[in-house]
Structures are given as structure tokens and as C-alpha cells.
C-alpha positions as CSV (number, residue, x, y, z in Angstrom):
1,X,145.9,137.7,259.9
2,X,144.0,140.1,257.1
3,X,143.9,143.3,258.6
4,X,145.1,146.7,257.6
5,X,147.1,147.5,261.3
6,X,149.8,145.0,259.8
7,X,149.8,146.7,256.1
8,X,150.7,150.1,257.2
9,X,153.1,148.5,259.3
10,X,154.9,147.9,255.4
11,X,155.3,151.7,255.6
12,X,157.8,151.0,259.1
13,X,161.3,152.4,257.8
14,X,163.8,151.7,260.1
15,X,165.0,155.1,262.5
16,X,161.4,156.2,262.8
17,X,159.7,155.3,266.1
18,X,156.1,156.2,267.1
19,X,154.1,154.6,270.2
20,X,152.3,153.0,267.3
21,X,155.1,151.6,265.6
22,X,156.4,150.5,268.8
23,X,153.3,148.5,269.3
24,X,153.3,146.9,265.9
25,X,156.9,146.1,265.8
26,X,155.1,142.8,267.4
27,X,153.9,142.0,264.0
28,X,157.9,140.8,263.8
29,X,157.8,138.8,267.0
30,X,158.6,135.0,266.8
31,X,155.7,134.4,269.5
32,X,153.1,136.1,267.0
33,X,154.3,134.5,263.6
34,X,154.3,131.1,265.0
35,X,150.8,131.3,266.1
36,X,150.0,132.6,262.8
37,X,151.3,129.6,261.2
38,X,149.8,126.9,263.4
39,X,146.8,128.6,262.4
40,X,147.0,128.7,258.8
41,X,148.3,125.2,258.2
42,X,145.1,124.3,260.4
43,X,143.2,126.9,257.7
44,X,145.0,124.9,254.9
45,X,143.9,121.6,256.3
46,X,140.3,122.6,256.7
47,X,139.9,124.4,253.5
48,X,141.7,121.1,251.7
49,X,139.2,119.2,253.2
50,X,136.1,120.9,252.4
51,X,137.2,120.8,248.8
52,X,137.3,117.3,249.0
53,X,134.8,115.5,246.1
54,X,131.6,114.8,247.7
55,X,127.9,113.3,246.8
56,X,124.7,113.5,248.1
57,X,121.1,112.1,247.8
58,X,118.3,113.5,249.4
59,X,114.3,112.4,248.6
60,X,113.1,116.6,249.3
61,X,113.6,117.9,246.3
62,X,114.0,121.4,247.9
63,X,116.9,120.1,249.9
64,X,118.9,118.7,247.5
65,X,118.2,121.6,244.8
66,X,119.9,123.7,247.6
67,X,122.4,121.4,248.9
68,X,123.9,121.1,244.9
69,X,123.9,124.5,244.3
70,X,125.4,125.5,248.1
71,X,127.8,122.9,247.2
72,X,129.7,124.9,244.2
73,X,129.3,128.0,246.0
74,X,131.3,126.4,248.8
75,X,133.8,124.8,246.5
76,X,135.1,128.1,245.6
77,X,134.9,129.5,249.1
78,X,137.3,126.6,250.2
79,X,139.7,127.6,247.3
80,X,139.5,131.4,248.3
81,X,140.2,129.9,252.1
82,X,143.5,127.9,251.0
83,X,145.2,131.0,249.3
84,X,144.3,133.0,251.8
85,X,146.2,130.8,254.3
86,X,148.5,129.9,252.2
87,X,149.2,133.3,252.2
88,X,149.8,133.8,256.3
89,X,151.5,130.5,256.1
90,X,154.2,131.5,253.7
91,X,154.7,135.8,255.5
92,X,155.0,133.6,258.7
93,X,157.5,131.1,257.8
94,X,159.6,134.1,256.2
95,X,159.5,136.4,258.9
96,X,160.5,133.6,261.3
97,X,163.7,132.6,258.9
98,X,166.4,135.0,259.8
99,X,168.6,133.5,256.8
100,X,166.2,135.0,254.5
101,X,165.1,137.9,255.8
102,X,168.8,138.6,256.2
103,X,169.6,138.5,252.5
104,X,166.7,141.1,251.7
105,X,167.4,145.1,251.9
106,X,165.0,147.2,253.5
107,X,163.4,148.0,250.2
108,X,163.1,144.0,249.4
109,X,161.5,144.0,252.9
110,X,159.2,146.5,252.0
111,X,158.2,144.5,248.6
112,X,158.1,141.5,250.0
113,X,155.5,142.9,252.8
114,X,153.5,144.6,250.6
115,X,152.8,141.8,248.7
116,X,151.8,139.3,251.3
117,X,149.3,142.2,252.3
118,X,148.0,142.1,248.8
119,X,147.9,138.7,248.4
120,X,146.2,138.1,252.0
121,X,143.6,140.9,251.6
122,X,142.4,140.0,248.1
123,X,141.7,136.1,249.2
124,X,140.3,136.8,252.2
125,X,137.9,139.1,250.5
126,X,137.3,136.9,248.2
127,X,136.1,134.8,251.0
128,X,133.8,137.5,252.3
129,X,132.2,137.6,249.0
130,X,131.6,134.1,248.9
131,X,130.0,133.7,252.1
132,X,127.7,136.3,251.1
133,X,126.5,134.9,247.8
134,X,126.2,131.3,249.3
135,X,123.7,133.3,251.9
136,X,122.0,135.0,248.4
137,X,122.1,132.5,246.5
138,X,120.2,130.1,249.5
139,X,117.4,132.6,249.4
140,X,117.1,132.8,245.6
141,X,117.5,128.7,245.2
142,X,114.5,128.8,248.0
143,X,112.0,131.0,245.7
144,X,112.9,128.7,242.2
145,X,115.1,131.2,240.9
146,X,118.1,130.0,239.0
147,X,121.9,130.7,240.1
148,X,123.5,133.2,238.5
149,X,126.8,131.8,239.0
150,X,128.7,134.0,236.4
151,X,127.4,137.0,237.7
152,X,128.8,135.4,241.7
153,X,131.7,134.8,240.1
154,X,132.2,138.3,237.9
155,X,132.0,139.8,241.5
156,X,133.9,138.1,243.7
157,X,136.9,138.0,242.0
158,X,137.0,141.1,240.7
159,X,135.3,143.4,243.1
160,X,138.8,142.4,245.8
161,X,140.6,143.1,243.0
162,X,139.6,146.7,242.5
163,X,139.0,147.0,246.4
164,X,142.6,146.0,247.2
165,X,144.4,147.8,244.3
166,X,142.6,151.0,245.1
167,X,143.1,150.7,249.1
168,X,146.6,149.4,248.7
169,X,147.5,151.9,246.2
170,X,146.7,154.8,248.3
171,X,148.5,153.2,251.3
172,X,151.4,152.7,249.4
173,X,152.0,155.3,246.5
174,X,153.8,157.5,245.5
175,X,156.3,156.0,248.2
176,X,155.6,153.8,251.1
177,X,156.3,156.1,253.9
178,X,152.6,156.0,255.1
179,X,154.1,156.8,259.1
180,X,156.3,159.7,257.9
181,X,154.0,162.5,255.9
182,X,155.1,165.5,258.4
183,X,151.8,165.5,259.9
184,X,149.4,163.4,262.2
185,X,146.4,164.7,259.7
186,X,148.2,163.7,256.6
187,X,149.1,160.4,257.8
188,X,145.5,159.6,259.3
189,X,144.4,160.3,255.5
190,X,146.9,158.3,254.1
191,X,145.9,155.0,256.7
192,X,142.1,156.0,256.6
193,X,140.6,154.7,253.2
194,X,142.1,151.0,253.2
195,X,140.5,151.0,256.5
196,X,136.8,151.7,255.5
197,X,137.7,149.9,251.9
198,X,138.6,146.6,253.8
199,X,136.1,146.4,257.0
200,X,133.0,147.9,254.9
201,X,132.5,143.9,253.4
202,X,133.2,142.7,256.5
203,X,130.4,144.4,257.8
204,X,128.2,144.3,254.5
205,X,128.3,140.5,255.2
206,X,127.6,140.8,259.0
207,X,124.4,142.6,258.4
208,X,123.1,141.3,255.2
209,X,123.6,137.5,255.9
210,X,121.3,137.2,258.9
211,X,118.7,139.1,257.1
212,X,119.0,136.9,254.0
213,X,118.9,133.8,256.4
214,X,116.3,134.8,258.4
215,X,114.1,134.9,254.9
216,X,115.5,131.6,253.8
217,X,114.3,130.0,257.1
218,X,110.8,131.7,256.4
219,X,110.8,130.1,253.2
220,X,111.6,126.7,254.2
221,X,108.6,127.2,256.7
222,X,106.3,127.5,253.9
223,X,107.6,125.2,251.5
224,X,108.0,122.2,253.9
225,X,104.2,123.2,255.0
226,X,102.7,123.6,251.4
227,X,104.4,120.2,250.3
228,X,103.2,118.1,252.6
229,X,100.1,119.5,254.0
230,X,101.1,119.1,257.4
231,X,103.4,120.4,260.1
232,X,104.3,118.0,262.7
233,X,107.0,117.7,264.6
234,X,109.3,116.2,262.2
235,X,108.9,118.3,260.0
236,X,109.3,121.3,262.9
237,X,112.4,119.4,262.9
238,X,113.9,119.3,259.6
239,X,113.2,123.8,259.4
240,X,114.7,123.9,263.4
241,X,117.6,122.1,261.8
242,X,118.1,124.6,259.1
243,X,118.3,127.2,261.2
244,X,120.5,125.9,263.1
245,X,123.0,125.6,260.9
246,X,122.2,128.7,259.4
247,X,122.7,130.1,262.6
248,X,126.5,128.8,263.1
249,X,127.4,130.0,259.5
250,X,127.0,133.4,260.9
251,X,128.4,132.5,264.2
252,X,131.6,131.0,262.6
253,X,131.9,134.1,260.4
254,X,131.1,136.7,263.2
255,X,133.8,135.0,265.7
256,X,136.5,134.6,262.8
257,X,135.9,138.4,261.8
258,X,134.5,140.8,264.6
259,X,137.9,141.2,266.3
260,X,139.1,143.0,263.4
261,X,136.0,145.6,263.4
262,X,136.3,145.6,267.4
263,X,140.5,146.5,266.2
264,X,139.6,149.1,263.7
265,X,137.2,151.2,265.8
266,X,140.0,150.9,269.1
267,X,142.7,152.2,266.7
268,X,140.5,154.7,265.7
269,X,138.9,155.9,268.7
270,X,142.3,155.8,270.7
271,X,144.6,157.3,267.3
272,X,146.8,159.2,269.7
273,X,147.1,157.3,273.0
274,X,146.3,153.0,271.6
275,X,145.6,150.8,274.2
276,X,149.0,148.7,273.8
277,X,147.5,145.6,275.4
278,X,143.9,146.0,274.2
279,X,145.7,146.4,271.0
280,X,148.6,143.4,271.1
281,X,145.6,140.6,272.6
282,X,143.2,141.5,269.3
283,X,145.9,141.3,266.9
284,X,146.6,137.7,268.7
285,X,142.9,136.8,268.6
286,X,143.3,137.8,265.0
287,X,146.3,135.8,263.9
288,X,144.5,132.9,265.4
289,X,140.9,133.3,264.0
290,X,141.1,134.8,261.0
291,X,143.1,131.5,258.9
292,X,140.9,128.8,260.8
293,X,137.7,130.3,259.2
294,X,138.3,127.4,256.8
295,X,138.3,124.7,259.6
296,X,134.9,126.8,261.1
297,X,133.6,126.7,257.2
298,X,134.5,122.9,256.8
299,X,132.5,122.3,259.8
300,X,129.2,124.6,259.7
301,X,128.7,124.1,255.8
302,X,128.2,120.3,256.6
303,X,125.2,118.3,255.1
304,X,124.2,115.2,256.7
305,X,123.7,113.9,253.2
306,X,126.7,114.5,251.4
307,X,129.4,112.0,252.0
308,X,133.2,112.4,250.8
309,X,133.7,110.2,248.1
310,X,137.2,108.9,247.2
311,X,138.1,108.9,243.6
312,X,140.8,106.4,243.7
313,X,138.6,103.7,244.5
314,X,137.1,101.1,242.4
315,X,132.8,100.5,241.9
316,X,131.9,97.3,240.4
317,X,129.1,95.2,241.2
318,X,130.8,93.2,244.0
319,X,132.5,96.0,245.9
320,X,130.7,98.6,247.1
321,X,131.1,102.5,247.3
322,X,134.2,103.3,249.2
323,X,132.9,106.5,251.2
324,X,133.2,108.4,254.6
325,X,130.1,109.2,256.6
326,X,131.0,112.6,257.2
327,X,128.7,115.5,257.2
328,X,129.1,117.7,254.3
């Protein structure tokens, strides 16, 4: 789970008790670390999978301009996907092993904690990034304009970077005692900014990525029209099916990502009195939604012409291809 609910709980020193704290003390639960790891192995799984080498033939020129270009863009996203889970998976299997937990002091704890959360929040918003340049970059691809993949990558990697240093770096310095400032205003100042610093992408992409598609789709209206002269119903088709898969891109992304808006604006709306169970079943939707984005990404950034090609096997003239028929 990315969200910032379990990096202020970094701040918990032991001896201080709030309702709050009481209610994120679950964060430490066996029951909610073990679904956090089933779920980000299955994240690691998916996102090894999409990375897999693929190829792909296609006889509209349109499509497979777009489907090469989409292609790199989701290469990276995968990556972003696996060290993000990676991530979950290795703060899970820790907080479930007593032995180790054991030999760390509370200030180890805290260090340990606090770099999971950085490590955690910087992929996954790496992720966010990505999904919203594959979504640009779609658009652009659709009009002849060229990718700009330096300028993708410039941003993506280093935007989370400045995002998560600044939001962390609040949270955290000059000590992190975020829970203990001698005043409920103080402390909401101290939580407040890596708040808006981490759900304002979330939402960028939310907003932005159906408007982008939505354009793309138009596009592929006119270009499927103008190229062939015609507009039957195959070729209603082939733009029905675009949008249909554009349409589970955003789906995937909305379910993986709108519980942790829906969990900002409860925390936020209920600061002194939180809904314990409200609270305690979105953190569990979380813990389970946010690492399988990567099995929801392998999925709805399939082709039907790309095929997963395996480089340990041999091409000659008598032995043909060895490949999978799966989409993507």
C-alpha cells in the first residue's frame, strides 16, 4: 500500500496513544501485512510478465506506429510496477518477522519505516507518471507527432523524486515526531502537505487521461475513415475496440487508486472523530489494490498483435518461431 496514513504512522513513538494511532497500529497487524504480500508478489508476477520481450505485426500503419511506441512506454511502467512491489513485498515480510524486527531499536524502526515509505511512494509515482504519458503520448503518436521520450523520461523520474523528498522531508524533519507537536493545528500542518503532494498526481491522472483518451478515440475515428474511404462495420469495429480498451486502462487505474482519495478526504473530513471501520476496510482495500495494478496493467495494455517471444529459443529455417499467443 502507497499512501501517506501509513507514513506518518513512521512518526508512532512508543507511549504516545491517540484514537488515530490506535487505529493505525493495524498497519503492524499480521492479518494486514500478509495480505499486503500476497498482493505484491501477484504485483511482481504481473509486472515481470508484462516486461516480458514481445513482437508484433500489424498491416495499419496507424496501429502498429502506436502499438511500438505504447510498447516502450509500458516497458518502463512495468519496471516502475516491480519496484514498487518489490517494495510492499520486502516492509511486509519484515514486519511479519519478529526475529528481525526484534534486533532493531526504536530509532532503527523508525529508519527502516521511513525508507520503505520513500521507496514505495517514489515508484508508485513513477507509475502514475507513466500511465499518464502512455495516455499523452497515444494522442500525440495519433496526430504524427514524434515521442519525446527523453523529455517522458526527464519527468517521471525525477518529478517523484522532488515530490517525495519535499513531502517526506516535511513529514519527517527536523525529527520524526509528526503525532507529538503540542498541538492538533501544528500536527495537521505537519501531515497536511505530503497529503496534497501525493494524491494531487493521483488525481492529475484521473482527470487528464480520459480527456486525452477521449481525443485519441476521435482521432482514430477520422483516421480509420480518411484511410480507407469508408466506414463499415468493421471498421466501426476496429475504433469500438480501441475504446474499449482505452476504457479499462482507466478503469484499472481508477479501481487500483480511488480508495486512497476516498481515504484521504475520510481522514480529512472526520480529523477528530475517524471512522475506525470506514477507515481499517480502505486501508485493506488498499493493501490489496494498490500492488496488483501491475497484474491490472499486464492485462488492459494487451495487443492482440504482439506475441511474447522467448529468447532462448532457436529460428532456423526448419523450426519455426517458438511464441505464445498472448495478447500484448
Amino acid at each position: 500500500m502507497s499512501d501517506p496514513s501509513i507514513q506518518t504512522f513512521c512518526c508512532h513513538k512508543p507511549g504516545i496513544e491517540t484514537l488515530s494511532l490506535s487505529i493505525m497500529s493495524e498497519f503492524n497487524s499480521t492479518s494486514y501485512n500478509v495480505v499486503c504480500l500476497i498482493s505484491s508478489v501477484i504485483g511482481i508476477v504481473g509486472a515481470i510478465y508484462q516486461m516480458l520481450p514481445r513482437e508484433g505485426t500489424s498491416s495499419q500503419r496507424w496501429f502498429s506506429l502506436t502499438s511500438m511506441r505504447g510498447r516502450q512506454i509500458v516497458v518502463w511502467l512495468a519496471l516502475a510496477d516491480l519496484l514498487a512491489s518489490l517494495g510492499v513485498f520486502m516492509r511486509s515480510v519484515v514486519k511479519l518477522n519478529d526475529s528481525v524486527l526484534m534486533v532493531f531499536d526504536d530509532n532503527e524502526t523508525i529508519i527502516f519505516c521511513v525508507i520503505m515509505a520513500a521507496w514505495i511512494e517514489y515508484f508508485y509515482s513513477v507509475t502514475w507518471l507513466w500511465t499518464l504519458f502512455y495516455a499523452v503520448d497515444m494522442w500525440r503518436a495519433l496526430r504524427q507527432k514524434p515521442a519525446q521520450m527523453m523529455i517522458y523520461h526527464g519527468i517521471t523520474w525525477c518529478l517523484p523524486a522532488v515530490l517525495t523528498m519535499t513531502g517526506l522531508s516535511i513529514l519527517y524533519l527536523p525529527n520524526a515526531d509528526c503525532h507529538n507537536l503540542g498541538s492538533d493545528s501544528a500536527t495537521f500542518l505537519r501531515l497536511l502537505p505530503n497529503y496534497f503532494i501525493t494524491y494531487i498526481p493521483i488525481a492529475t491522472v484521473m482527470f487528464a487521461n480520459p480527456v486525452l483518451y477521449v481525443l485519441s478515440s476521435n482521432s482514430i475515428h477520422n483516421i480509420v475513415a480518411n484511410c480507407l474511404s469508408q466506414f463499415t462495420r468493421k471498421e466501426r469495429a476496429v475504433v469500438d475496440a480501441v475504446r474499449l480498451r482505452f476504457g479499462f486502462i482507466n478503469l484499472a487505474f481508477y479501481a487500483c487508486w480511488l480508495p486512497n482519495l476516498i481515504n484521504g478526504v475520510v481522514i480529512w473530513a472526520s480529523w477528530y472523530n475517524p471512522p475506525r471501520l470506514t477507515l481499517l476496510s480502505l486501508w485493506y482495500i488498499m493493501a490489496v489494490m494498490n500492488p496488483l495494478q501491475a497484474l491490472f496493467n499486464s492485462i488492459v495494455y494487451t495487443r492482440s498483435n504482439q506475441r511474447i517471444v522467448f529468447p532462448f529459443s532457436t529460428i532456423d529455417e526448419t523450426t519455426p518461431l517458438v511464441t505464445a499467443n498472448i495478447n500484448n
